[in-house]
C-alpha positions as CSV (number, residue, x, y, z in Angstrom):
1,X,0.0,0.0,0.0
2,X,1.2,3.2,-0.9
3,X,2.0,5.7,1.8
4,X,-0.2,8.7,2.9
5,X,2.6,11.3,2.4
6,X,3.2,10.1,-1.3
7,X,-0.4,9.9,-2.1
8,X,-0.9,13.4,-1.0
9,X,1.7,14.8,-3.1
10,X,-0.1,13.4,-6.0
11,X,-3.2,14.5,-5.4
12,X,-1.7,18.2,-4.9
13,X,0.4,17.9,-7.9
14,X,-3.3,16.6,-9.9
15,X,-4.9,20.1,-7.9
16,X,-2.5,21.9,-9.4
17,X,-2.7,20.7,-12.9
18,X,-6.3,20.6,-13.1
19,X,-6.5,24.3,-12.0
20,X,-3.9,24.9,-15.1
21,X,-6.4,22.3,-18.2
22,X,-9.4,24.4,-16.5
23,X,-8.5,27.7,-17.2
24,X,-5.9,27.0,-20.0
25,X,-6.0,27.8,-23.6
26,X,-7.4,24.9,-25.6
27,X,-7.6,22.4,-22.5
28,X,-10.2,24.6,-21.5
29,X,-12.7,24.4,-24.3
30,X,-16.0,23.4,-24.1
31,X,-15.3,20.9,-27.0
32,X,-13.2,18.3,-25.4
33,X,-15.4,16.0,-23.3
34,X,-14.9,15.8,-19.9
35,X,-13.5,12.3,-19.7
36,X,-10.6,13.5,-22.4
37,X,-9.5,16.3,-19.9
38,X,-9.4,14.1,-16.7
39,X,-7.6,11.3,-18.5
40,X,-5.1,13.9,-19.7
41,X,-5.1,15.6,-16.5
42,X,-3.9,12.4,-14.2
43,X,-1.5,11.2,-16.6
44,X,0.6,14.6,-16.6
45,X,0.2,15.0,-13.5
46,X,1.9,11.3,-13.1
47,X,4.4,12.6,-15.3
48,X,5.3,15.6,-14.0
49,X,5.3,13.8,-10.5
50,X,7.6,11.0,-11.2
51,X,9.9,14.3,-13.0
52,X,10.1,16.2,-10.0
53,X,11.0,13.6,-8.1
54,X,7.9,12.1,-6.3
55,X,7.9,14.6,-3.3
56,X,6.4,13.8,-0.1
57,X,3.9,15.5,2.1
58,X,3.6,15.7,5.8
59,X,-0.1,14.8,6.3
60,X,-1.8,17.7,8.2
61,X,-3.3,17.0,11.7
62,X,-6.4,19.1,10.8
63,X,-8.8,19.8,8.3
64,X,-8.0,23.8,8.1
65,X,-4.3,22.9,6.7
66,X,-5.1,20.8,4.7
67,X,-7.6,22.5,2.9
68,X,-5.1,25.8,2.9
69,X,-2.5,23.4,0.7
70,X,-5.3,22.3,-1.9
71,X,-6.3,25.8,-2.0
72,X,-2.5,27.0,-2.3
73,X,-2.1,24.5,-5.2
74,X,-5.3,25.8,-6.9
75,X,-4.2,29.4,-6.6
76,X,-0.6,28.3,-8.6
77,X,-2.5,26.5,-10.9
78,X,-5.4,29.5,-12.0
79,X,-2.9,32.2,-12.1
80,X,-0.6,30.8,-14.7
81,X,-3.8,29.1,-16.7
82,X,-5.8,32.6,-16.7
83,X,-2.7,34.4,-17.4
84,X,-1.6,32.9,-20.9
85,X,-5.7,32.9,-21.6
86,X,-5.9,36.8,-21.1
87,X,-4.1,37.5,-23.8
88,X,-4.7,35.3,-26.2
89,X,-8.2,36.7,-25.2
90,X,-7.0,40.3,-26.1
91,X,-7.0,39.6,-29.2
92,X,-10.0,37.9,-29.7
93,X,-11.7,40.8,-27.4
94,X,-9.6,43.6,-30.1
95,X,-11.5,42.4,-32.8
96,X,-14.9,42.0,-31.7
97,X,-14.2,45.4,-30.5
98,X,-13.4,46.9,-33.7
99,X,-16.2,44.9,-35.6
100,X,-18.1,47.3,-34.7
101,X,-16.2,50.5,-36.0
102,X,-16.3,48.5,-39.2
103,X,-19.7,47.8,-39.4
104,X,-20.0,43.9,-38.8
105,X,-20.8,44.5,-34.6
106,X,-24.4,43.2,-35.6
107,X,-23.2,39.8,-37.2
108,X,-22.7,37.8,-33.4
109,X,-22.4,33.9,-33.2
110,X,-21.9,31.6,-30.1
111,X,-18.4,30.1,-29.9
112,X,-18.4,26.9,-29.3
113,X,-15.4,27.0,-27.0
114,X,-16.4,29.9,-24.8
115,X,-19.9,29.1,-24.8
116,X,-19.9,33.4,-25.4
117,X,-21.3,35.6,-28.1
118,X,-18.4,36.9,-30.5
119,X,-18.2,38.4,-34.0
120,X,-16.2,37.4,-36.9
121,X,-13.7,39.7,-36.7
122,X,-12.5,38.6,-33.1
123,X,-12.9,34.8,-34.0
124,X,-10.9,35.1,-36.9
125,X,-8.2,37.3,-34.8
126,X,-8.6,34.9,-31.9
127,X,-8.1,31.7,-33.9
128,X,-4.9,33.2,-35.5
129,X,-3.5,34.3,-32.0
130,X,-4.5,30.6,-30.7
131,X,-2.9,29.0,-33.5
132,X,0.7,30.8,-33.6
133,X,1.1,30.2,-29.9
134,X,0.7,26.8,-31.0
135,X,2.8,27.1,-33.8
136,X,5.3,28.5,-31.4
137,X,5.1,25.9,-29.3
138,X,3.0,26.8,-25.9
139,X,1.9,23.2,-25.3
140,X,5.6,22.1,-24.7
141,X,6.4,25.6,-22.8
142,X,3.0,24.5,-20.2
143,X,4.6,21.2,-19.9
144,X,7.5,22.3,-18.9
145,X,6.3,24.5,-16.6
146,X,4.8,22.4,-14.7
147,X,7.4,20.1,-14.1
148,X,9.7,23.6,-13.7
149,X,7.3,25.1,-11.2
150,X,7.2,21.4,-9.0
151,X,10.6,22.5,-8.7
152,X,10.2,25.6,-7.8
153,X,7.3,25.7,-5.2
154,X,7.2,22.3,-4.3
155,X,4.0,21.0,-3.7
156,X,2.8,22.6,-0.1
157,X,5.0,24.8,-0.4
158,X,4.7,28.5,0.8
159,X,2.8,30.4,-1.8
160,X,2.6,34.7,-1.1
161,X,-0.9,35.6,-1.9
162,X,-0.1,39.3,-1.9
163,X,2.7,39.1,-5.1
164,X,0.4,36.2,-6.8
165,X,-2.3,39.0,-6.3
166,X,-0.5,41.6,-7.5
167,X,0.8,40.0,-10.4
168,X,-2.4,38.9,-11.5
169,X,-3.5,42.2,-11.4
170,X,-0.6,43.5,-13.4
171,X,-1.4,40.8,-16.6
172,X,-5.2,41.8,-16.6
173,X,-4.2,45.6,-17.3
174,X,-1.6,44.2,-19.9
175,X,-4.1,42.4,-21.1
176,X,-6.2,45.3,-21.8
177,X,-3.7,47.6,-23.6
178,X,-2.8,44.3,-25.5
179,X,-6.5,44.3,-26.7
180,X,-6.3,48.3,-27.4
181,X,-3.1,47.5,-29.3
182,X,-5.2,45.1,-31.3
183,X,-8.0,47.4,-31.7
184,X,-6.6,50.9,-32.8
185,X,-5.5,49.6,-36.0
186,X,-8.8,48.5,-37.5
187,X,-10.4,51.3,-35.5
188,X,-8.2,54.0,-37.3
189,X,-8.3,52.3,-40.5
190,X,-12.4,52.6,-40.8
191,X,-12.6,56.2,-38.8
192,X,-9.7,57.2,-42.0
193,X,-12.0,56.1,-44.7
194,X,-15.3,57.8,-43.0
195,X,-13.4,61.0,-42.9
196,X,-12.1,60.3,-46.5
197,X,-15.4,59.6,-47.2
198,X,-16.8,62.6,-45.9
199,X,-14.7,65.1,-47.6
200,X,-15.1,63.6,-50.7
201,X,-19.4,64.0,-50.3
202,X,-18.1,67.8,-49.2
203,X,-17.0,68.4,-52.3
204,X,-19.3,66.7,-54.4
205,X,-22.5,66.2,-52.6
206,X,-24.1,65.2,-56.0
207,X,-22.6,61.9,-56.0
208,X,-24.6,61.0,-52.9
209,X,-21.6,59.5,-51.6
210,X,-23.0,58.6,-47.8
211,X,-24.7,55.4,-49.6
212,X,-21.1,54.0,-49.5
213,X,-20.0,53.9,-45.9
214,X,-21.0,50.8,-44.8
215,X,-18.7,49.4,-47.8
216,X,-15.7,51.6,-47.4
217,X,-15.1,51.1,-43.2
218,X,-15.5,47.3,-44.4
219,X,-12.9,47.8,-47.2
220,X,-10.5,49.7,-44.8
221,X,-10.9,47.7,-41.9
222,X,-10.7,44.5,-44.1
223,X,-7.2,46.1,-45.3
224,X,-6.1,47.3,-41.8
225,X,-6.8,43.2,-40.9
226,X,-5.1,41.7,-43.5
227,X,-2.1,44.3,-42.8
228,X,-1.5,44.0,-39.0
229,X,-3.5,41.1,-38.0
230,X,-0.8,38.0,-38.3
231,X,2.0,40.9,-36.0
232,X,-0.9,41.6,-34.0
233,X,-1.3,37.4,-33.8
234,X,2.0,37.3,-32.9
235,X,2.3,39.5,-30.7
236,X,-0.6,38.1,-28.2
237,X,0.7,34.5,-28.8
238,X,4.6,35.3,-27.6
239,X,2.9,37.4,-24.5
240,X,1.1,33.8,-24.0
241,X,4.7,31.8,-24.3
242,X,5.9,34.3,-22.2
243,X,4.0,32.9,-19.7
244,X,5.4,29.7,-19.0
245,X,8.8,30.8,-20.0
246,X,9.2,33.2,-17.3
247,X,7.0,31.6,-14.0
């Protein structure tokens, strides 16, 4: 029979890796059944335990500690799953943004990852982001840092709330002026061709030239996409690497 100490090192190790598929890019969609996720789940975290050694844990004497290293483990786990997901989110959330400047803020659909109304604008930006991180490799980089961060802080180890806090704080506002960095482009690209438009209806109001708005912010943001979209990609996708590369 395998001893209690060993067992609950597992089962912390599992916490923390579950926290990690749940919040993660692409573990977390709605479109892998459940069963796929918990299989996966047990069989890294097997992985990443027999990697980092197999560590022990004293069992607790009380309920209260033991429920403070599940919850420590779950807090390590969230951080660095939501992390890499709010910006790869940015740019999904930069385009539906802009969709609207452009005219298509009316076209929503249900993604079937999210479970969450989006346009087509910030699907297509999303699942260009989503794919160059994988291009770049950010299943290999998660894998690693799990095994890295076993190292690190051990299982019941010590976690500081305060700098977890604050650093999660510090990626969500990076993760908004990502998004406006996303944004402004296709933003400035359909107010250009309004005002272009405009001046050219000032000067020849015969032509009835309002009639065409609709098609020129689509034509200019359409441009302004196919122009900055794949560095905009990359640029959410290496923030995501980032990630795991530095934790």
């Amino acid at each position: 029979m395998l001893p209690l100490n060993l067992i609950l090192g597992f089962v912390l190790v599992l916490t923390r890796i579950s926290a990690l598929m749940g919040t993660a890019p692409v573990l977390s969609s709605k479109s892998i059944p459940m069963r796929i996720k918990a299989t996966l789940a047990f069989a890294i975290s097997f992985l990443a335990f027999s990697a980092a050694g197999m560590p022990t844990i004293a069992v607790p004497d009380n309920f209260g500690t033991l429920a403070g290293l599940v919850l420590s483990e779950l807090a390590v786990g969230l951080a660095a799953g939501l992390s890499s997901r709010l910006v790869l989110d940015a740019a999904q959330f930069g385009g539906q943004t802009a969709s609207g400047a452009m005219g298509l803020g009316f076209g929503h659909m249900i993604n079937p990852n999210s479970g969450a109304e989006s346009t087509t604008v910030g699907e297509l930006y999303g699942a260009l982001a989503l794919g160059v991180a994988l291009t770049l490799g950010i299943h290999t980089e998660a894998i690693a840092w799990i095994v890295r961060s076993l190292k690190e802080v051990p299982p019941g180890g010590t976690v500081d709330v305060i700098t977890l806090s604050s650093a999660m704080v510090r990626q969500v506002i990076f993760a908004v002026t990502l998004a406006i960095r996303v944004a402004y482009p296709l933003f400035a690209a359909s107010l250009f061709g309004y005002a272009v438009l405009g001046l050219l209806g000032k000067a020849s109001p015969q032509l009835s030239l309002s009639n065409l708005g609709f098609g020129v912010s689509i034509m200019c943001g359409g441009g302004a996409l196919y122009l900055v979209a794949p560095e905009g990609a990359r640029v959410c996708a290496q923030a995501a690497l980032t990630i795991f590369s530095r934790s």
